[in-house]
N, C-alpha and C positions, 0 to 999 in steps of 0.2 A: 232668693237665688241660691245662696248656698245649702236649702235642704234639696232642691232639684238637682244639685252636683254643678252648677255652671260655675261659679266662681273659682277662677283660674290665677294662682299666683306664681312670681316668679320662682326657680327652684336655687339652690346654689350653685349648683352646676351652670343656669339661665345668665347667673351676675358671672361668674369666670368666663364664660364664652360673652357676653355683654363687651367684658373688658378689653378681651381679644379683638372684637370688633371695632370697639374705640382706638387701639393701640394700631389696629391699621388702619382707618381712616386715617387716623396722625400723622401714618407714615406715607401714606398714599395720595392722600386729599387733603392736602395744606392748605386750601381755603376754605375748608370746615373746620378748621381746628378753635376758631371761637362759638361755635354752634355746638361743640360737642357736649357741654355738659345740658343743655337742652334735648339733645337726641336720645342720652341713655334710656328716658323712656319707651321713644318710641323703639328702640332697639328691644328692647327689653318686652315691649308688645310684641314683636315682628316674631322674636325666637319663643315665645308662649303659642301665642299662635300655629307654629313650627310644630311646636313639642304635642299639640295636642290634634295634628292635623287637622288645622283649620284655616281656612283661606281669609285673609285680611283684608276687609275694603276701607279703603281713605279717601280723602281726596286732597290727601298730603302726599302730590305725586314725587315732589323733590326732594325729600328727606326718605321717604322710604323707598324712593329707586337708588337711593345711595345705601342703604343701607342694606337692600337685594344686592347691590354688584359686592358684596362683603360677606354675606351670609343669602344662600339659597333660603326663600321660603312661600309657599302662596301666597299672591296678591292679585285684588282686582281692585285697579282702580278707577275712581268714579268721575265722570264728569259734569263739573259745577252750571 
């Protein structure tokens, strides 16, 4: 994968806006706040995916529709 170019990492700019996103979940959505250190990943998918406009499918509709009302980015999600 990474001689074809797909292999996508977060950048440091990715983890500063990650942050920003967990620090208003914190502020906003106070019964995620023990999930949070669980999300940063998928936070951290959500705005890779962003950066490299590419539309995200999951079928983690409740962690990443919270994570859309925080940060705009494509998603489709799927049903199980």
């Amino acid at each position: 994968m990474e001689r074809t170019g797909r292999v996508v990492a977060p950048t440091f700019e990715d983890w500063i806006e990650a942050s920003e996103v967990v620090v208003a979940i914190m502020a906003r959505e106070r019964s995620w706040r023990s999930k949070l250190p669980l999300l940063l990943n998928d936070i951290l998918i959500a705005l890779c995916a962003r950066r490299i406009g590419a539309t995200l499918f999951t079928y983690n509709r409740e962690d990443f529709r919270l994570i859309r009302r925080h940060k705009d980015f494509p998603l489709h999600l799927l049903e199980e």
